[in-house]
N, C-alpha and C positions, 0 to 999 in steps of 0.2 A: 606224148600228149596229143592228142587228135584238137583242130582246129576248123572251124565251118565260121567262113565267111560270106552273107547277103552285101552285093555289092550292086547299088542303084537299083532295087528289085519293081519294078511295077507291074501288078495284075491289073484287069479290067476284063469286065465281060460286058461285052460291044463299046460302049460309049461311057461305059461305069465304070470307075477306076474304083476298086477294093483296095488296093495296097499300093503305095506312091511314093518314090525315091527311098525304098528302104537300106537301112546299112549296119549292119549287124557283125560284130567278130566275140565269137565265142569259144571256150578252151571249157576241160573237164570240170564239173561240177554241176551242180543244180540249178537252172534258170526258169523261173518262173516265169507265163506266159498270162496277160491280165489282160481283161478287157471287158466290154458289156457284148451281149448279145448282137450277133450281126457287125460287131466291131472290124472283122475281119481276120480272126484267130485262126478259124479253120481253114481260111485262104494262106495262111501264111502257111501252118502244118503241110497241106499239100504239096505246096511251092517248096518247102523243103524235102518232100517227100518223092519228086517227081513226078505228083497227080497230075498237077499244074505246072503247064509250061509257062514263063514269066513273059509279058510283053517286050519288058526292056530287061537288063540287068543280067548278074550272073551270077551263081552260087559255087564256092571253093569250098570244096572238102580234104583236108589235108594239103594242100596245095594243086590239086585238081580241079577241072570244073566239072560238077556233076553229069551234064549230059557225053560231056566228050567220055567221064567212065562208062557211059550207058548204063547195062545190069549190072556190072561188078560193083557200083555205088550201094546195092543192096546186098551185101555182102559186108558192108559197114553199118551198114543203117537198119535198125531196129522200129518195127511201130505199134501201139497196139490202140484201137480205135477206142471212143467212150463205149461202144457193145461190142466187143471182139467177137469175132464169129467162131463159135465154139459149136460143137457136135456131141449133144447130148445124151447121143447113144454107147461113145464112145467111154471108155476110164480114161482117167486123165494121165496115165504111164503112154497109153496106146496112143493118146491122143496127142502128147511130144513127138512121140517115132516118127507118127505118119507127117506131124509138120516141118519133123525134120528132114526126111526123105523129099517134101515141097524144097526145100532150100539146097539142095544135092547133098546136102550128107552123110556119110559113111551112115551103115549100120551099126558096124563099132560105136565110133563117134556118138552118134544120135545115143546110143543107151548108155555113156559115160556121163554126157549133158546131162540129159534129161534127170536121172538120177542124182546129179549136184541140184541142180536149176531147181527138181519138186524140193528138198533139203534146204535149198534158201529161201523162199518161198514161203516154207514151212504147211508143205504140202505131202511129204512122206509118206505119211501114215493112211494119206488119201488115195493114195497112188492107184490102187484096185478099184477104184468105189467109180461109179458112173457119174458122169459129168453133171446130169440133170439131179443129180442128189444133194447138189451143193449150192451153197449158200452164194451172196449178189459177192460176199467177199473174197470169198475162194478163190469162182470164175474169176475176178477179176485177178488174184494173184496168178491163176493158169495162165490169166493173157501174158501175164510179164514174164513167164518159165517161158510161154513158147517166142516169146517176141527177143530173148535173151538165146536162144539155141545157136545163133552163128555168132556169139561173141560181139556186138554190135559195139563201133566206138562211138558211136551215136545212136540214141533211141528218144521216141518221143512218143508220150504218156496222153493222151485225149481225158479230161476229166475221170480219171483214174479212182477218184475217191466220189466221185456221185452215189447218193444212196446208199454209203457205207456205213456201217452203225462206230460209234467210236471206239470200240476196241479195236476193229479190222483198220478205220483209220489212221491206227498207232502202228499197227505193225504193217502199213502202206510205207509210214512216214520212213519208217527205221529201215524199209527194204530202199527205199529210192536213196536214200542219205547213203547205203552204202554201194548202189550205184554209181554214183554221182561222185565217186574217187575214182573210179578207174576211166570216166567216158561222159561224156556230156550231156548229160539229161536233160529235156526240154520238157517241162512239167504243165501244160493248158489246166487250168483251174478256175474253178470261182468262189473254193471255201478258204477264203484266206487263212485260216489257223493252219492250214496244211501246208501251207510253203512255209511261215513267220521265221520258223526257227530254222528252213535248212536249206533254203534258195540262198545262191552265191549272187548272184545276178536276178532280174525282171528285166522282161522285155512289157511293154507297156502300147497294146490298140488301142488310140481311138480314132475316130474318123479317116481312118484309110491311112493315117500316119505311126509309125513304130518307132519308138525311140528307147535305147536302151538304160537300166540306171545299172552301173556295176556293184551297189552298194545300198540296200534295202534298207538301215541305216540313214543314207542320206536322202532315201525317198519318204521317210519316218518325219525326219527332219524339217522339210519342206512345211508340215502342220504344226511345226512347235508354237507353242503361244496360240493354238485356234482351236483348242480342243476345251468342250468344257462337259461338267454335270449339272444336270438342274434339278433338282429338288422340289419334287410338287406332289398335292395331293389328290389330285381329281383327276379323271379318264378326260374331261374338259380340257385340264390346263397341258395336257398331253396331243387333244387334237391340234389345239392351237402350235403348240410348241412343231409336230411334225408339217403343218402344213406349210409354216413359215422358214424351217429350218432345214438342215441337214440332218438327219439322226440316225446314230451308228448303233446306239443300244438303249433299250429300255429295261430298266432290272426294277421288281414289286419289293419294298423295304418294309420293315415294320411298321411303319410310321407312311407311307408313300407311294412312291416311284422316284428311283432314280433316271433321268435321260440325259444320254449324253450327244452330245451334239459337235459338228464342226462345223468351220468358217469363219470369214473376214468378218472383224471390228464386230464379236458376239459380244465384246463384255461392255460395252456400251447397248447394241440392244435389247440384252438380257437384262437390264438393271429393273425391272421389275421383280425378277426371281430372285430366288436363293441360289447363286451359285457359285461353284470352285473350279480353278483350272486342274484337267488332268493328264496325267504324261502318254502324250501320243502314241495309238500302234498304229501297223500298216493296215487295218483295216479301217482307219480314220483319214489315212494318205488315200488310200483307196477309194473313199467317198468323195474326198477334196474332190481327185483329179476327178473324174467323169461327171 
């Protein structure tokens, strides 16, 4: 079972601290990475990545520390960015080889991979067809064949499902879920239905602080009792309600709009509406916290 440990991590560029006493220990499975914009998500990715050298702190891989591995640390570690850089000229069969040959890989090797990797993927049948002929979903499953060629016990996923239509999003989820048994997936996202059901862990930016919850479950939790639906009939009773409130969803009813809403002591300020409590998801913890 591979293990990656953040231990006291702090980035800063010049006098700006990004990321600050972070401490993080994570085993195989899927962890989702949450945060707002600018939170400091992609400072972290790097920092595990070896982009970014850490001010303070130190990162264990396996019981290693990354930089005393130097390059052989990427010889575990897998990445593939939110626009993978991909070579359009190229078929995407050609287009493994030569990234495998980037990684020192046999010839053998490389055309044994490559051939499972497009197969799980579920890129086979694409294998011939030129890169620039495919879809925002494809590309993005190429990223994970090539980002998967040296066997990574760690890899990490940069907003992997932006721009995906929902079908390619479904067979995103089902490729990382079966990632995410054999090696540690670190999933960076912001469409929360895409972690809900298959993140083991969340790692959680905000303001330059990381804190881990082992149990998405008890980050669920944390909103019980603040979650409500309001029942209203007017685009009016709608402004009102978002200017004042938190709101996580608006759904058009026969009769309305349903808005649902979170936060502290709602069913006392709601008492002019119509409303019911409803059982929290993590895209309602998600609004809480930020």
């Amino acid at each position: 079972m591979a293990t990656l440990n953040l231990q006291g991590i702090q980035c800063a560029y010049g006098k700006n601290v990004i990321l600050d006493d972070v401490n993080i220990s994570l085993n195989n499975g899927v962890t989702a990475l949450l945060g707002l914009n600018g939170a400091g998500k992609t400072t972290l990715i790097k920092t595990i990545m070896r982009l970014i050298k850490p001010k303070n702190g130190k990162i264990v891989f396996n019981g290693e520390d990354i930089y005393k591995m130097k390059s052989r640390y990427y010889d575990y570690a897998g990445y593939m960015p939110q626009m993978p850089a991909l070579y359009d000229n190229f078929k995407a069969y050609d287009f493994c080889i030569y990234m495998a040959a980037l990684k020192g890989i046999s010839k053998k090797e490389a055309k044994e991979k490559t051939d499972i990797l497009l197969e799980k993927v579920m890129l086979k049948d694409a294998a011939d067809r030129k890169i620039r002929t495919f879809s925002g979903g494809m590309k993005q499953r190429l990223g994970i064949a090539q980002a998967l060629l040296n066997n990574p016990q760690l890899i990490i996923l940069d907003e992997p499902t932006a721009g995906l239509d929902p079908n390619e999003r479904i067979k995103f989820r089902n490729i990382i879920t079966e990632l995410g048994t054999e090696r540690i997936v670190i999933l960076a996202t912001h469409i929360i239905s895409d972690i809900e059901s298959i993140a083991k862990n969340i790692i959680l930016v905000r303001n330059g602080k990381v804190s881990l919850c082992d149990n998405p479950k008890k980050f669920i939790d944390n909103v019980y009792d603040k979650v409500y639906v309001i029942k209203v009939c007017s685009y009016a009773d709608i402004a009102d309600i978002t200017q004042h409130f938190k709101v996580s969803n608006i759904r058009e009813t026969d009769d309305g709009f349903e808005v649902r809403v979170v936060g502290d002591n709602l069913e006392n300020e709601l008492n002019n509406y119509d409303i019911s409590a409803a059982t929290p998801e993590l895209e309602d913890a998600f609004l809480m916290y930020f």
